[in-house]
N, C-alpha and C positions, 0 to 999 in steps of 0.2 A: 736574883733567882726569879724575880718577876715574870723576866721574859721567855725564861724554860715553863712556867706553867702555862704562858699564853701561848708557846707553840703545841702544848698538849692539847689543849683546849681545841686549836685552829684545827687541828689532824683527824680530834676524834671526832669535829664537826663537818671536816670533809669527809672521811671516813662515813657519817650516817648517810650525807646529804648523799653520796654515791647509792651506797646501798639504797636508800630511797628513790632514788633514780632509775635503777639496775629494776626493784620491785615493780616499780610501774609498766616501765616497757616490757618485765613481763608479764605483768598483769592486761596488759594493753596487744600483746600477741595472741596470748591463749583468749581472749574474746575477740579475735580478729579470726582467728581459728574457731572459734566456735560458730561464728557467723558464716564462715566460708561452709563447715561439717552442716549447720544447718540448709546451707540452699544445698548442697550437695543433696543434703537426705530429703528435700522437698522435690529438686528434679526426676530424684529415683522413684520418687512415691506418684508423678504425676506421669512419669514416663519419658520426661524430657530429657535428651543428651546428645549437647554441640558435639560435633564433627572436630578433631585434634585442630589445633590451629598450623597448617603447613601447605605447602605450597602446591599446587596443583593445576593440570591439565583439560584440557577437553576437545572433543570433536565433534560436530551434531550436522546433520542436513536430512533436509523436508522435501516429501513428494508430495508435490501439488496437482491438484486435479482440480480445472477452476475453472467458470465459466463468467465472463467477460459480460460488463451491461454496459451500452453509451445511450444514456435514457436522452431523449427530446432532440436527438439528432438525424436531421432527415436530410434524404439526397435529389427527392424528386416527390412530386403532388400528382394523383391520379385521380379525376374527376368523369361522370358523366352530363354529354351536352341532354340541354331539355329546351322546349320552347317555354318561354315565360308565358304569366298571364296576357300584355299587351301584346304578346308575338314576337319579342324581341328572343334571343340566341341566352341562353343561360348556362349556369352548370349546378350541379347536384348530387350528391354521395359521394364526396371529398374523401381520401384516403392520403394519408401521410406516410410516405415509403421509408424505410430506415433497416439498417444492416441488424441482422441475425448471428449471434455467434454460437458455437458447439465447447463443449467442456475439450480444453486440450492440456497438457502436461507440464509442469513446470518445477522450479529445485528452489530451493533454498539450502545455504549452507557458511556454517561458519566456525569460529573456533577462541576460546577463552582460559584465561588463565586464573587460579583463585590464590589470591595473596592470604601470608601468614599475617595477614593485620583483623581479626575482628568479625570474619568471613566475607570480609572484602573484595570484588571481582572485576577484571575487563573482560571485555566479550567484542565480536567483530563479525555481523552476517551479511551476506551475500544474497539476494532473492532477485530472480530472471524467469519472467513471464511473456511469451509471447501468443498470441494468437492472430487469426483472422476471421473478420464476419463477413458474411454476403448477404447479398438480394439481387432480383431484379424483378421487372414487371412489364407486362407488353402493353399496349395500344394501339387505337386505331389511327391510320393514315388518314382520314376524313373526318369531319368534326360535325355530323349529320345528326339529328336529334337522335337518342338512344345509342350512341356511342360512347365507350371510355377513352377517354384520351391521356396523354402524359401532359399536363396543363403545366405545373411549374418546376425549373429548372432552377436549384435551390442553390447560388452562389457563383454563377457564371456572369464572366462580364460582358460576354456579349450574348445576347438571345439569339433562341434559333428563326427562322423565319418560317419552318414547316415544321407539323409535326411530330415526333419521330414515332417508328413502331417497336423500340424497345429502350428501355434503361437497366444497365449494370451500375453496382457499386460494392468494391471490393473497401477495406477498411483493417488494414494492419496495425495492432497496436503493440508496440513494445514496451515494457517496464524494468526497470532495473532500479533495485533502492540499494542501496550501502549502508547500514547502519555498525558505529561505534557506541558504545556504552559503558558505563560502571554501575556496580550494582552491589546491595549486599543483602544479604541471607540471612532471614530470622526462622527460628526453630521453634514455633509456640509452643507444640508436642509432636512427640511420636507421629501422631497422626497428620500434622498440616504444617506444612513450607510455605514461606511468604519473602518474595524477592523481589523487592523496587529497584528501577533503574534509573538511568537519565542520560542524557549524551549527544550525538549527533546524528542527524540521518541527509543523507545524498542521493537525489532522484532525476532521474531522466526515463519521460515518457513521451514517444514518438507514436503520431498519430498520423497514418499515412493514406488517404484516400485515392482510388483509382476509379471515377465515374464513367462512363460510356452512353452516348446516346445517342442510336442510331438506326437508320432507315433505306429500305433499296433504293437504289439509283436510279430513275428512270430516264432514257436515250432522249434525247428532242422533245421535253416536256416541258408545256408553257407555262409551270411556275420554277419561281427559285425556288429547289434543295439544300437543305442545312443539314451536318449533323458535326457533333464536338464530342470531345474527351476531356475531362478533369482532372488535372493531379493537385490534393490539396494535403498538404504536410503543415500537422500544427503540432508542436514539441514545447513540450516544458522541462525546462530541466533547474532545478532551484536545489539550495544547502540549507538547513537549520538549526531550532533545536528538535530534542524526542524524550519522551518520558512514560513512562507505563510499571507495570507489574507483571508478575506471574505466580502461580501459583500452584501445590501437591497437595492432593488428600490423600493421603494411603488407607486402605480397608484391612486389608486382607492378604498376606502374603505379598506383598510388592504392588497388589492392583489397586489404583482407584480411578483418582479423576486429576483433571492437571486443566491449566486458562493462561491466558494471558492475555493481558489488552495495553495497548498503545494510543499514543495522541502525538500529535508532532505539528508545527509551526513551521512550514519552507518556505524559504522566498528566492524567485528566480526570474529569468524571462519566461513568459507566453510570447511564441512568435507563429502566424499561421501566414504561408504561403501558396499562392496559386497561381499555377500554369495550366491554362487553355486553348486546344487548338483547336481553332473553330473551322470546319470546311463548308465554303458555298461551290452549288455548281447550279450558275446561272442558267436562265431559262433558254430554254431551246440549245442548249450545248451539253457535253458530257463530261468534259475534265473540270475537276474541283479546282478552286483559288484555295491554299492555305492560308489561314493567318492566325499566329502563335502571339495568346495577350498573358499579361502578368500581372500579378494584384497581391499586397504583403502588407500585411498588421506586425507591430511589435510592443509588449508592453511589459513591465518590469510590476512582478503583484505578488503578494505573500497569500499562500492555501493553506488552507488543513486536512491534515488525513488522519484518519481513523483506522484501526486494525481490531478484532476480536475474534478470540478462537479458543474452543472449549470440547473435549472429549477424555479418552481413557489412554489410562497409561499404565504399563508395567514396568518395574524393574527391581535389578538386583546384586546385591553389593557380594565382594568375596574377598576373601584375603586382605582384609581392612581397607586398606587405600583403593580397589577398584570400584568401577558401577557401569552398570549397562542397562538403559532405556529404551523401550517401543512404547510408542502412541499412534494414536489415529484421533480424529475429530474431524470438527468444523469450522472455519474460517471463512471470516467476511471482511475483506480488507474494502475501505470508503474512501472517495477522492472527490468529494463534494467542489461540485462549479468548477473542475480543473481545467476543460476543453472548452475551445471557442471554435465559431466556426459562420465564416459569415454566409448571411441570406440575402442580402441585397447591396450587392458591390456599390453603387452610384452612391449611395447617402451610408455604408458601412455599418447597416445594422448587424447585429452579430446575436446568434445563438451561443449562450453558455449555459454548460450542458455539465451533469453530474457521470464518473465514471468507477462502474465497483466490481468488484472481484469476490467471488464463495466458490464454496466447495470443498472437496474433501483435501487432508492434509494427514501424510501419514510420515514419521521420522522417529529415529534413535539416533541417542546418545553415549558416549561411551566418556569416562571422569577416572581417570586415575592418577 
């Protein structure tokens, strides 16, 4: 009979050790539950509440209104001659010529999608800037004291031998970046959005000069005549990485304030090439000699770029899953030492030069 009481035994001891088991995990729910009811009842009290976790859309594109700088780049040197002390031929009141640009129009546009994991995002924008700057400047044909002349011709490989009574300099620049990212989205409050990113961004910018410098022809005259044109094309086009933020304040009905700033690491070719055709029309004759020279830097270098832009924004959510945005602000996108540009062919000194972008940016968004 021994062994029918030890099976009683064993049954009513598995029998508690259950139930004690059974008690804990519920005991171990309802304070799992309790903790979940308390952050619930702390978000409602501060005003905070995630967005449902599900999968979602987007469309956005930016009008740009920007105006283009190429700081420290110049195409030509205007001087006045003077007699020096000893009598010798001088010059003085030095001016450094350099292309002027105007605000013109540009887009940005792209499109993302928000993953059910955690407020997790990809995103994919497009931005397409082009403009054009000018200058030009005259001079005098005679180099007589108290005259301004056009003294240096900044990156020609062959110099003029007279010289000339004007200089043009046209200067296209085009920009195109590609950026890809992931990102995700914190909800501190009601009041303010905070979304880091990180990812890739893809740049090709084309810098395309057209210089001019030129003078009348004169019939049967006993010196040589010079005048040339410049084409100098210097293009960067590099891949890397990109990293930044953005951010919402809401106020008041959908309006506050919204930012975002970027930094990014590219690395690519700088390559700047130059075609010049230089015309002589020797003395006492009138038909010009052409001669067409070429000159080409190439070099493999990692830049950085900079982006920041900050203004107002409205928007407004409906029938739970949609949203539509308008902004407007400020933008200053930085491309610190991206352009080269040489100053004296013979020994290959080169200008590197800073290139940046402001101005107004106005876009909506649409998320459903």
């Amino acid at each position: 009979m021994k062994w029918f009481f030890h099976v009683l035994i064993f049954f009513f001891a598995g029998q508690s050790l259950v139930a004690g088991t059974t008690e804990l995990k519920n005991k171990v729910e309802k304070e799992i539950q309790s903790v979940e009811e308390k952050i619930n009842r702390l978000e409602l009290e501060v005003g905070l509440k995630h967005p449902p976790y599900r999968t979602t859309f987007n469309f956005h594109g930016d009008f740009l209104y920007w105006k283009a700088s190429l700081d420290g780049v110049a195409y030509a040197t205007t001087a006045v001659t003077v007699v020096n002390a000893d009598g010798s031929d001088g010059f003085d009141r030095f001016k450094t010529k350099t292309v002027h640009f105007n605000y013109d129009p540009g887009f940005a546009i792209g499109a993302g999608i928000g993953l059910p994991y955690d407020q997790w995002d990809l995103a994919v924008q497009w931005l397409r800037f082009h403009t054009t700057g000018r200058d030009k400047t005259h001079g005098s044909l005679s180099e007589a004291a108290g005259h301004r002349v056009i003294l240096d011709r900044i990156g020609m490989i062959e110099s003029l031998l007279s010289p000339p009574r004007k200089a043009k300099a046209d200067c296209r620049v085009h920009l195109d970046v590609v950026d890809l990212v992931a990102g995700r989205a914190f909800y501190w409050s009601k009041y303010f959005e905070f979304r880091p990113f990180a990812g890739l961004r893809a740049a090709w910018i084309d810098i395309d000069w057209d210089i001019a410098f030129r003078r009348p022809i004169f019939r049967s005259f006993p010196l040589d005549q010079t005048y040339a044109s410049l084409e100098v094309d210097n293009d960067y086009h590099a891949i890397g990485l990109l990293g930044g933020f953005e951010s919402e304040w809401t106020f008041f009905k959908g309006f506050g304030l919204f930012s975002y700033s970027t930094a990014s690491l590219i690395y690519g070719e700088s390559s700047e090439r130059t075609k010049e055709k230089f015309f002589l029309v020797p003395a006492m004759e009138s038909n010009p000699v052409k001669q067409t020279l070429r000159a080409s830097n190439s070099t493999h270098t990692v830049k950085a770029v900079f982006d920041l832009a900050l203004g107002l924004k409205w928007d407004i959510r409906f029938k739970e899953r949609y949203r539509f945005q308008i902004r407007a602000g400020y933008d200053f996108f930085y491309w610190p030492n991206i352009t080269q540009k040489t100053v004296v062919q013979s020994t290959r000194i080169r200008d590197r030069a800073d290139l940046s972008f402001q101005g107004l940016i106005i876009g909506a968004k649409f998320e459903f």
